[in-house]
C-alpha positions as CSV (number, residue, x, y, z in Angstrom):
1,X,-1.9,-4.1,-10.9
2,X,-2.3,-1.4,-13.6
3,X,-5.1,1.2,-13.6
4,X,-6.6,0.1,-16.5
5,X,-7.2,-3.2,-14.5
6,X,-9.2,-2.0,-12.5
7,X,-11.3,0.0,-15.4
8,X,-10.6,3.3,-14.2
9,X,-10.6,5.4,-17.5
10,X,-8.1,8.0,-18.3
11,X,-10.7,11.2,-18.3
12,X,-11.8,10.2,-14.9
13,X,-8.1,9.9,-13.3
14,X,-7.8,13.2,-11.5
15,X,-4.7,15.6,-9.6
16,X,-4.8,16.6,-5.8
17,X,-3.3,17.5,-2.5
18,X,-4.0,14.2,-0.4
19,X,-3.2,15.2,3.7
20,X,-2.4,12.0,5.9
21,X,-0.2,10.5,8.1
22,X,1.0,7.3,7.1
23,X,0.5,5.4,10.7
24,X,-3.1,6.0,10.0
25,X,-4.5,2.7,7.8
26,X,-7.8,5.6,7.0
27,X,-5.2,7.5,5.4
28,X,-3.1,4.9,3.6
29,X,-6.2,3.1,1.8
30,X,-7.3,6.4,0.1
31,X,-3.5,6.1,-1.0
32,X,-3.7,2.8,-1.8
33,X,-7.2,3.4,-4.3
34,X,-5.3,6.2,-6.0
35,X,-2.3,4.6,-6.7
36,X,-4.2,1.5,-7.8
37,X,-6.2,3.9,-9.9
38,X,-3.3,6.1,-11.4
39,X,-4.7,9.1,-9.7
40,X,-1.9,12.0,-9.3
41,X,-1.9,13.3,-5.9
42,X,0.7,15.3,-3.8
43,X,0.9,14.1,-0.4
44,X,1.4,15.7,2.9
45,X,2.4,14.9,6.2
46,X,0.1,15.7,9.2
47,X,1.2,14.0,12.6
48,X,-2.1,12.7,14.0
49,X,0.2,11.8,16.8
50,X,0.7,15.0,18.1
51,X,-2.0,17.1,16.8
52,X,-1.4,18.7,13.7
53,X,-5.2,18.1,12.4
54,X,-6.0,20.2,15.0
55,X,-4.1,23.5,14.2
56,X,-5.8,26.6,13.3
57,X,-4.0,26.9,9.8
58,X,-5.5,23.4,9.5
59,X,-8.7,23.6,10.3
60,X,-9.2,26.8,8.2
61,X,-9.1,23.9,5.5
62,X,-10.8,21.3,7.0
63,X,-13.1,21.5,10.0
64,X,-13.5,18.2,10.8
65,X,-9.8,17.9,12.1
66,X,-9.0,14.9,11.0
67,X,-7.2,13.1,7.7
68,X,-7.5,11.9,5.4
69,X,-8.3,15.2,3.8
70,X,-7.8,15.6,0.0
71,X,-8.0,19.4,-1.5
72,X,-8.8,19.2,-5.0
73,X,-7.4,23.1,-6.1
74,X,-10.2,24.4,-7.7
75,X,-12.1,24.8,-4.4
76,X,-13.3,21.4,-3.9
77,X,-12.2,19.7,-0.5
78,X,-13.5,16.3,0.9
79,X,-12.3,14.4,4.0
80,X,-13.1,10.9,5.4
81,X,-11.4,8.0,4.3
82,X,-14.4,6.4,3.0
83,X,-16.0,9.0,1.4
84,X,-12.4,10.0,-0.4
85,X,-11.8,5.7,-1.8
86,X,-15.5,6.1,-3.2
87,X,-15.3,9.6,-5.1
88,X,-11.7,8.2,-6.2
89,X,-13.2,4.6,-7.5
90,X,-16.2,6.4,-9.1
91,X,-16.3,4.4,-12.4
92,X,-14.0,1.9,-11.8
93,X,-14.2,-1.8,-11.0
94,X,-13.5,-1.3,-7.6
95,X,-17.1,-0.1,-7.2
96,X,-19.5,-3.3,-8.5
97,X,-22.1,-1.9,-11.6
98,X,-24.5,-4.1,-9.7
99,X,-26.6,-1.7,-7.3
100,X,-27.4,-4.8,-5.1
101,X,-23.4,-5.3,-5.6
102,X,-22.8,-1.8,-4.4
103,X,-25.1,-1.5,-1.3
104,X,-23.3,-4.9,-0.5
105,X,-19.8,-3.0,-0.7
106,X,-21.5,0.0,1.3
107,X,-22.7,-1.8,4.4
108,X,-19.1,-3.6,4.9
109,X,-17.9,-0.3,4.7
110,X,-20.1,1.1,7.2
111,X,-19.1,-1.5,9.6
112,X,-15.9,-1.3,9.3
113,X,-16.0,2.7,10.4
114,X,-18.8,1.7,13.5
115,X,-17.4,-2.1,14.1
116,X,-14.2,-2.8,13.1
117,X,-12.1,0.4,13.2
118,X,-13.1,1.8,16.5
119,X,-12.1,-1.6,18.2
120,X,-9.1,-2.9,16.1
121,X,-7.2,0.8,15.1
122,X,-7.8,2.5,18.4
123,X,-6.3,-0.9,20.5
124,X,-3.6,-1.3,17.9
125,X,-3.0,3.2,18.5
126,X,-3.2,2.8,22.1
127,X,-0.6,-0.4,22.3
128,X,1.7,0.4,19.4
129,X,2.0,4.0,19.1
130,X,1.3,5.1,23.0
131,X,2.9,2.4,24.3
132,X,0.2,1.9,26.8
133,X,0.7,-1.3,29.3
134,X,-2.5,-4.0,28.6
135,X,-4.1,-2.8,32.3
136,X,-4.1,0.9,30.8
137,X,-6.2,-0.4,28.0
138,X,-10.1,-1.0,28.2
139,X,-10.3,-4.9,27.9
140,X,-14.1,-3.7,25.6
141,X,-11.5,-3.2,22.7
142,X,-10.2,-6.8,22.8
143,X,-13.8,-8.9,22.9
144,X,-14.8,-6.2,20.0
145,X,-12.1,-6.7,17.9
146,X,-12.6,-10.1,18.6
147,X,-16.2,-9.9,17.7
148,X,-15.1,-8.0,14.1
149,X,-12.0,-10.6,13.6
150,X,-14.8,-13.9,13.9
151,X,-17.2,-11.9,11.7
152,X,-15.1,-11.1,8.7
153,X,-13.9,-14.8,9.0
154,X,-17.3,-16.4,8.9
155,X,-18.0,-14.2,5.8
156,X,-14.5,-15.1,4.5
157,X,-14.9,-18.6,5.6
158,X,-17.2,-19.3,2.3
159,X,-15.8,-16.6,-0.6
160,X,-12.2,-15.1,-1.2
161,X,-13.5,-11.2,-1.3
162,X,-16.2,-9.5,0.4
163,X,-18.7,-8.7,-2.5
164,X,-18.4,-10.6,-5.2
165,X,-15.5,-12.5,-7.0
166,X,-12.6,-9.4,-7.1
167,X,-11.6,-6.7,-5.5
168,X,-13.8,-3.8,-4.1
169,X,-13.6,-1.0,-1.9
170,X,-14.9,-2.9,0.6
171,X,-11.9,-4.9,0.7
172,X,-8.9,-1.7,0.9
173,X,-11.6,-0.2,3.4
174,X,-11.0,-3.3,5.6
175,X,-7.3,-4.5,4.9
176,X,-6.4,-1.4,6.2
177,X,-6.3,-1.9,9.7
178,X,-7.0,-5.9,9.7
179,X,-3.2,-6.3,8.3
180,X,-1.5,-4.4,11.0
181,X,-3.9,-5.9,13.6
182,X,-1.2,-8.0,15.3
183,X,0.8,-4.5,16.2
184,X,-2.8,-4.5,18.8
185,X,-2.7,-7.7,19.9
186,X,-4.4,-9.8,17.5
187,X,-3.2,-12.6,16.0
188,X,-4.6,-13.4,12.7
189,X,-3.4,-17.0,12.7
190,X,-6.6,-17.2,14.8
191,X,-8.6,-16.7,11.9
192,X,-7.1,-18.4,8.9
193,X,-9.6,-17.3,5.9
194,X,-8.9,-13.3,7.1
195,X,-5.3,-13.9,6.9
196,X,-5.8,-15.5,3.3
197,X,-7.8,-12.4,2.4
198,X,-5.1,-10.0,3.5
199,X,-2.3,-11.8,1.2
200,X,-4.6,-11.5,-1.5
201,X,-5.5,-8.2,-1.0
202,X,-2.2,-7.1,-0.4
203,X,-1.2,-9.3,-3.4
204,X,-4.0,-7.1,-5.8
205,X,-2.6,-3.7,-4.3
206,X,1.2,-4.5,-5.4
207,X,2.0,-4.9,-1.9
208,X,3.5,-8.8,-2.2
209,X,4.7,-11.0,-5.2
């Protein structure tokens, strides 16, 4: 899909430093809006893995530690994944005109950072990239993720996007982590309408077909 799809006009398509490791899904959907979106945007590596948000050289940049992190070289630096998609998709289509539309898009993507991520990423980080045996892993994360999985597929069950009838930020927010959640355990043949989603999602980022 082309920028212009998306209604993302050239005055408002900006350059920047984007910081992120690529095994983190927070990181890859601020990559995923600005690519959509025809942003410029130099990345960098930061191993989340073994620490490198937390290094003093780092953190002189940005105290919060973690990535995403985006430094905008006039002074301007912003970090959290959500935060970064939104300031990116300001004016596009990816954030619906309708306020009611909006708030809609907002409170899935509030859930996703208090209900879905801290179940689904941190099980899929603790079995894929640690390596950690099921009995070393809190059985909590399976029933949440479980919890998030048959939410989004109720929701799913009755509409092909979460707000509206295209795609939103509240959809890259989500696809994120929901794509790779088999590499924690989950399989989304379980839940046929979010598997359906994440094709077409995946299908509207350039990612298949």
């Amino acid at each position: 899909m082309s920028a212009d799809c998306y209604g993302a006009p050239e005055r408002q398509r900006m350059m920047f430093t984007l910081y992120g490791d690529k095994v983190s899904g927070n990181c890859l959907k601020v990559m995923w809006v600005a690519d959509l979106l025809g942003h410029a945007y130099h990345w960098i590596d930061v191993d989340v893995v073994t620490g490198e948000a937390k290094s003093p050289d780092f953190l002189a940049k940005f105290p919060m530690g973690q990535v995403p992190a985006a430094d905008f070289g006039d002074g301007r630096r912003l970090a959290q994944s959500n935060a970064l998609m939104l300031y990116l998709a300001e004016g596009s289509a990816l954030i619906p005109a309708d306020d009611f539309a909006r708030a809609q898009m907002l409170q899935w993507l509030f859930w996703e950072q208090y209900s879905h991520e801290p179940a689904i990423a941190v099980r899929r980080f603790q079995m894929f990239y640690l390596g950690k045996p099921e009995n070393e892993i809190d059985p909590a994360l399976t029933t949440r993720g479980q919890a998030a999985l048959d939410q989004m597929q109720r929701h799913l069950a009755g509409q092909g996007w979460f707000v509206g009838d295209g795609l939103t930020c509240a959809d890259i927010g989500l696809v994120a982590y929901t794509r790779v959640a088999h590499e924690g355990g989950f399989d989304l043949a379980q839940w046929p309408a979010v598997q359906a989603w994440v094709g077409r999602v995946e299908q509207a980022l350039g990612m298949k077909g």
